[in-house]
N, C-alpha and C positions, 0 to 999 in steps of 0.2 A: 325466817320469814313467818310473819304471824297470820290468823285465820280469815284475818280482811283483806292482808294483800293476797294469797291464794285463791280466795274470791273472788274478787274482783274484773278477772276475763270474762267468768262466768255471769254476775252483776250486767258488764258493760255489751254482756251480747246481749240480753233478756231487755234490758231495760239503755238503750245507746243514749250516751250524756248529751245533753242538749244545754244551751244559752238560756238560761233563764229569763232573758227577757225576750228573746227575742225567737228561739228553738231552733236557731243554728246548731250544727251539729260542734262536738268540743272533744277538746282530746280527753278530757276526765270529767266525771261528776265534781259540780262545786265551782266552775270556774266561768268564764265570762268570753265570749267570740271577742276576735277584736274588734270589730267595730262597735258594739258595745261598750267592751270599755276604755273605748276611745270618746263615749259620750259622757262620761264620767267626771269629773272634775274636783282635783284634789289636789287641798288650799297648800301654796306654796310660800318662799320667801321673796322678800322681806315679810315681815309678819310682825302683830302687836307683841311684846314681850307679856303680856297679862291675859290677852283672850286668842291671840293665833289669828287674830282678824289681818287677811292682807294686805298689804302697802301699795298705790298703784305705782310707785317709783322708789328706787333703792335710797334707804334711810338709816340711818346711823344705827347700829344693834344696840337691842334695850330699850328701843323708842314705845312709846306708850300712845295708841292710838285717844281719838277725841273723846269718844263715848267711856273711857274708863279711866281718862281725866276727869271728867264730866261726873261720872258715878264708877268711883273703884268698884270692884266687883270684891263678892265674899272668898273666891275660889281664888284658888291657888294656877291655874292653866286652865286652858283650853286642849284637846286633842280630839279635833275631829277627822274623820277618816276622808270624806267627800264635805263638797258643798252640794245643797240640796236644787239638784236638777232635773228632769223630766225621769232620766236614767235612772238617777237614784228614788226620786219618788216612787218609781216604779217597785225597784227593789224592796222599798219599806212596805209600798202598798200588798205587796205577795209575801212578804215577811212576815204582816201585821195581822191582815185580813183575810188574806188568799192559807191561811193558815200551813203555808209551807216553811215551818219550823229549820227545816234543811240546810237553810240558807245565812244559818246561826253562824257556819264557822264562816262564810264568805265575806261577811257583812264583819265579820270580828278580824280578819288578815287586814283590812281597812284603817282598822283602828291602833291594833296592835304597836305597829311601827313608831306608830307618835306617843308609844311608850316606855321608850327605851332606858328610864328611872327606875321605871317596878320593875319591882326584884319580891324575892320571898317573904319580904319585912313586909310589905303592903297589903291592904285588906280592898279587896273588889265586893263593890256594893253597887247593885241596882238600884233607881228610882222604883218605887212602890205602887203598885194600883190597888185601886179599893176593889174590898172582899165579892163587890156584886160585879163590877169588871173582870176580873180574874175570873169568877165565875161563869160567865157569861162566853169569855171568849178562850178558857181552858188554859191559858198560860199566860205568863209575863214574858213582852217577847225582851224587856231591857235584863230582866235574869238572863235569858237563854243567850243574850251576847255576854252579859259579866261574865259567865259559867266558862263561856270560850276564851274571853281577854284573862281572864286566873291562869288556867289552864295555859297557855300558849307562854305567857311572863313569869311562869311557877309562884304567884302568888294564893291568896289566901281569899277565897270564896264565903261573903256573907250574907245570904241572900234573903233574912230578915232582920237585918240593921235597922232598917227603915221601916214605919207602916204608915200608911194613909187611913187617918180616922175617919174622914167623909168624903163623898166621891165629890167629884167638882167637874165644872161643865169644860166643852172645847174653848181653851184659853186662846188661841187663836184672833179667833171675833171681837177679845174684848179690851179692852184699851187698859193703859196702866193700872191707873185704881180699880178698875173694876177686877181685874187677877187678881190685884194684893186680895182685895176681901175673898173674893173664891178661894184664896190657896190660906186664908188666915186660920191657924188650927188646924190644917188640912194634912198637915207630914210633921211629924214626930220620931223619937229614935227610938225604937223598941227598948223599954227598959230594962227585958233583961238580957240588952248584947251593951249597954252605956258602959260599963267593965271594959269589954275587947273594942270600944272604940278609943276610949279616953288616950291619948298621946300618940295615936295609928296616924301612916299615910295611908289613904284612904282615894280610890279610882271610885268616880261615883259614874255609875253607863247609864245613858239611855241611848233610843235609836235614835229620835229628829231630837235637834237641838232649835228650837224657832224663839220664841220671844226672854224666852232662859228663867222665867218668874218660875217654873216646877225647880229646876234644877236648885235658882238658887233659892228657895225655900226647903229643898234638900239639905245642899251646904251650910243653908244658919243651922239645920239643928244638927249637925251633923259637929259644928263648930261650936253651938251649947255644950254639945255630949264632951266636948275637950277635944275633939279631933287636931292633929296638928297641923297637917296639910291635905286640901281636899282638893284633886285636880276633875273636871267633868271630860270625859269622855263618851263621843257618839259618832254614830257612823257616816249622816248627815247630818248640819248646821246650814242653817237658813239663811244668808247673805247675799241678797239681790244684787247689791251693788259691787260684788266682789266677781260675782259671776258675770254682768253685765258690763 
């Protein structure tokens, strides 16, 4: 028995686990009441074969939804852990800003599962924030889930593959072309990890997945550097109409 589980009675008297959203009481640190996460929602099958987007009725496997007819995507999968709900907004909002770090491996058991390809060959790489963000708010919280998704798949942790050369505003707000130009020049592959990506599968995390213009300006350069396969992995994805 090691020094965390011997602990741990001790831990759970001083400080009793509670429901992070909600401060229901819980049988352990790290985990979620059920009714909680029973408000959870997480994307099922049928599903697009290229982004995981769901199907509302059972469709032939391998089917390729409209939007990625429409504009292939550069990535190689989708693995999102939720779709982005009250619930889970919540969770990002205490993750991100609430600076409860804690909640790195809860948010990373979400994700994990829909990775059931990486293995040891794989390299887990973070999306990037610039140097005055990072600054600002003392961590990357899309590191602190790679760290865990490595970790949990016994893969390979890189958590400067990537930099962001200038900070860019909430993409959010801003309609197609207006992203591209904010993210244009904006994410690059550190040159000198270009070596250990060139021919790598590569898991690239972040936490929300919403209009996917960060991610996939990750994945081109990610795909410049030679990468072979680049799948995005987050804990929430943003799909109104899948939820509704």
């Amino acid at each position: 028995m090691d020094l965390a589980s011997l602990l741990t009675p001790a831990v759970d008297l001083l400080f009793p686990p509670r429901c992070p959203l909600c401060g229901t009481a819980v049988a352990g640190h790290g985990g979620l009441c059920a009714a909680c996460w029973g408000e959870l929602v997480i994307p099922g099958e049928p599903s697009c074969a290229l982004c995981q987007r769901p199907f509302s009725e059972p469709i032939d496997a391998g089917a390729i939804c409209a939007p990625c007819l429409a504009a292939p995507p550069r990535h190689d999968g989708i693995a999102a852990g939720t779709l982005y709900t009250d619930a889970s907004r919540r969770l990002v909002l205490a993750f991100k800003h609430g600076r409860r770090i804690a909640l790195a491996p809860l948010l990373a058991r979400f994700i994990t599962p829909r990775l059931s390809a990486v293995d040891a060959t794989w390299l887990v790489v973070p999306v990037p924030l610039h140097r005055w963000r990072l600054w600002r708010r003392g961590f990357n919280q899309a590191a602190l889930l790679a760290r865990e998704v490595a970790h949990v798949r016994g893969a390979s942790l890189l958590v400067d593959g990537l930099i962001r050369r200038k900070p860019t505003p909430v993409l959010g707000r801003l309609g197609r072309k207006a992203r591209a130009r904010a993210l244009a020049g904006a994410i690059a592959v550190d040159p000198r990890r270009r070596e250990v990506l060139r021919g790598r599968s590569i898991v690239l995390v972040d936490d929300v997945l919403t209009s996917g213009a960060t991610t996939e300006a990750c994945v081109a350069a990610l795909k410049r550097a030679g990468a072979a396969v680049v799948i995005v992995a987050c804990f929430a994805r943003v799909l109104d109409e899948a939820v509704h």
